[in-house]
N, C-alpha and C positions, 0 to 999 in steps of 0.2 A: 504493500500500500504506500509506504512512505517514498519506495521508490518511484514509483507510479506517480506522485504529489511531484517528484524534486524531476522527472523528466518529462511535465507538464508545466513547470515552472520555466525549466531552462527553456523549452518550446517558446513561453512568450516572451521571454528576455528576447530570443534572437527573435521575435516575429517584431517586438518592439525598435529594434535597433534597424531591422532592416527596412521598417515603415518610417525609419527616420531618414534613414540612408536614399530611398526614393525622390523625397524631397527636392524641388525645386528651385534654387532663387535664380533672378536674374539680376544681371548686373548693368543697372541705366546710364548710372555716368561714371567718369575714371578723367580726372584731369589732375592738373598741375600746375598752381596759379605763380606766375612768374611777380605779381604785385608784394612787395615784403610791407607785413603792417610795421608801423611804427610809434602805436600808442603807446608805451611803455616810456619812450625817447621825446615825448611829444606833439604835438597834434601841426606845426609849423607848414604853412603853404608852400614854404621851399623844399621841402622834406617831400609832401607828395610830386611837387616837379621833379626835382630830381629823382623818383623813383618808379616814374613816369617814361624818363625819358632811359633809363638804364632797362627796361621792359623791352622797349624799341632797341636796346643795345644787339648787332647779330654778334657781340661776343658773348653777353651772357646768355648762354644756351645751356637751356635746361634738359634738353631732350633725353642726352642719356640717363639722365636723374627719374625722367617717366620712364624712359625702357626700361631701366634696371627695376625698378619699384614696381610696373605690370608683369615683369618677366618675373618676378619674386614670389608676386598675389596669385597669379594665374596658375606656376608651378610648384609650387612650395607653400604659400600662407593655404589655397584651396583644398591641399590633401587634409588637412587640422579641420573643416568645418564637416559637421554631423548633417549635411546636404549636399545636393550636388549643386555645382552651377551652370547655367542652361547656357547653351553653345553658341561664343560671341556672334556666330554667324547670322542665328536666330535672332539675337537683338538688334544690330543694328543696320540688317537689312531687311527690316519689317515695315514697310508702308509708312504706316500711322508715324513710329520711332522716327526714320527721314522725317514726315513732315512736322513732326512738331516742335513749337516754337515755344521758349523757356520763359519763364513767365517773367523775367528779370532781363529778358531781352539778350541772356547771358550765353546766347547758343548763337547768337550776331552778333559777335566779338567784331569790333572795324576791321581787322585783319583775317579774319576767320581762315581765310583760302589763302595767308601768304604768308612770311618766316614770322614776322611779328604778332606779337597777340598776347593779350592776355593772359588765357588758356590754354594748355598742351595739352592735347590729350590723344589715347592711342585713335588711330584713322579709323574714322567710321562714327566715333562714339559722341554724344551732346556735351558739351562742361556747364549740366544742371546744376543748380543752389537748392539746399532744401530750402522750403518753403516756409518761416517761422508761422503762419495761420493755418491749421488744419483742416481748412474745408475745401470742396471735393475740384475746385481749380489750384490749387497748389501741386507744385510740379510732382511731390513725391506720392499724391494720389492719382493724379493722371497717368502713372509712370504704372500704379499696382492696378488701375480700370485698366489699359493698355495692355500688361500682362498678363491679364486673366488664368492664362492658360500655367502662370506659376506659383508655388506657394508663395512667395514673396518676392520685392524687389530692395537690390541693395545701390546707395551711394558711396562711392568711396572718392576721396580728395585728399590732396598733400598741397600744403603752402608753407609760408616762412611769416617770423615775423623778428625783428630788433629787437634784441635783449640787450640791458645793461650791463658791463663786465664790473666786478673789484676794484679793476685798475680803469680810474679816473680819465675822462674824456674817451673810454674804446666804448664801442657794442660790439655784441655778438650776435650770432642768429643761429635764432630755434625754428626747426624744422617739423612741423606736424602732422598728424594723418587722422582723418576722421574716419572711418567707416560704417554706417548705420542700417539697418536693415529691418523692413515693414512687411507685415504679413498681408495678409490679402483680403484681411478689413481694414489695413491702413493704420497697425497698432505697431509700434515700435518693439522690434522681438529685442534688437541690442544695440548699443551705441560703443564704438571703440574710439577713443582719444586717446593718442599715445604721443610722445615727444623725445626731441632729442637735440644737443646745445653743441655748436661746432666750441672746439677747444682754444682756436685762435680767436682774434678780433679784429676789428679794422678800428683804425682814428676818429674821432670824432672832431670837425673842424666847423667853427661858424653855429655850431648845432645840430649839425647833418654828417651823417657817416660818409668817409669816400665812397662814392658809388664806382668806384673805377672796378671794371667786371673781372681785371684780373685778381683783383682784390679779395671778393664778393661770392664769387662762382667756387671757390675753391671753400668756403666755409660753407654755403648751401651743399655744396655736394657731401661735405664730410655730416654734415649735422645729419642728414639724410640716409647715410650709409647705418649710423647710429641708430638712428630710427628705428630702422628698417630691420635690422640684427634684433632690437633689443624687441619690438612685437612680435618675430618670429618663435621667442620663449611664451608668450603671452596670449597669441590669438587663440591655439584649441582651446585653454581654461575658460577663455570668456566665451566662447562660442556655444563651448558644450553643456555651457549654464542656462543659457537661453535657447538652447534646441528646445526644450519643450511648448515654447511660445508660439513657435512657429508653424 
């Protein structure tokens, strides 16, 4: 009898895991904002000029920072979640996905279609904002109406922002990663916020950091590298806490 109990039991552990394992999300947006905030440093009109016009810089280039960060997610952070993820090809060559337009206007970046821009993101895909009002025009409900067809959809983003160093007159910059995920009433299964602080700094002159990109590019990369290592220990545990929600 008792065995009969313990090999009915272990039956629905694995019926349980493998109904989890079926599981769907899709993945709407995947960018990488080249804008570095600088509220920390102060909120100074010159401060957004200048970081402004280092966006437009073709030396600060971010790009291998998005490929290595999608190359990471796709092959490496994906194995860690208790779902699968629905095949980029399905996302963003689906109709409706093309035509839609972000409600932040953030998918018509002025450069969209040229090296400059805002937004990096791997080809094909929107660089959506979640939506802070929850009602059913916000991009990250349009995104889980659109996907119907999955248990959930996920946003994932990486920017930077000015940090203040120890040593008097540098910043630093912190590199971040949000990635959030809605089930398919539009209820937030998990939020992941992770960071990570490049070790050097740059000058601080006049109030404003050198934007010079060879200065700049090399602390965003490293901050990112850190990142990116340090959520690799992190994302199964939080993943597999909020598998049930979803």
């Amino acid at each position: 009898m008792k065995k009969t109990i313990l090999i009915l039991v272990a039956f629905s552990f694995l019926a349980n895991i493998s109904c989890i394992a079926q599981k769907k999300v899709a993945v709407t947006t995947f960018w990488v904002s080249k804008h570095i905030g600088f509220s920390e440093l102060g909120g100074a009109a010159g401060m957004a000029a200048s970081i402004a016009s280092l966006s437009e810089d073709p030396n600060f280039n971010l790009q291998p920072v998005l490929d290595n960060f999608y190359k990471t997610f796709t092959e490496e952070y994906a194995k860690n979640f208790p779902f699968e993820l629905m095949p980029e090809e399905d996302v963003i060559k689906r109709a409706e996905y093309q035509e839609y337009e972000g409600r932040f206007n953030e998918d018509k970046d002025a450069d969209r279609s040229k090296l400059f821009q805002r937004y990096l993101t791997p080809e094909g895909y929107k660089p959506l904002v979640e939506s802070l009002t929850k009602g059913e025009k916000s991009n990250q409900m349009q995104m889980v109406k659109m996907f119907s067809d999955a248990d959930g959809v996920m946003f994932v983003s990486m920017g930077y922002d000015f940090v203040k160093k120890a040593v008097p007159l540098t910043a630093g910059v912190r590199a971040f990663v949000r990635i959030k995920l809605w089930n398919k009433e539009g209820k937030r299964v998990f939020t992941i916020n992770e960071y990570g602080t490049s070790k050097k700094s740059v000058a601080i002159v006049g109030g404003i950091p050198i934007m010079k990109p060879e200065k700049l590019l090399p602390l965003c990369e490293s901050a990112s590298e850190k990142l990116v290592a340090d959520l690799s220990k992190k994302i199964k545990k939080i993943a597999n806490k909020a598998a049930k929600k979803l």
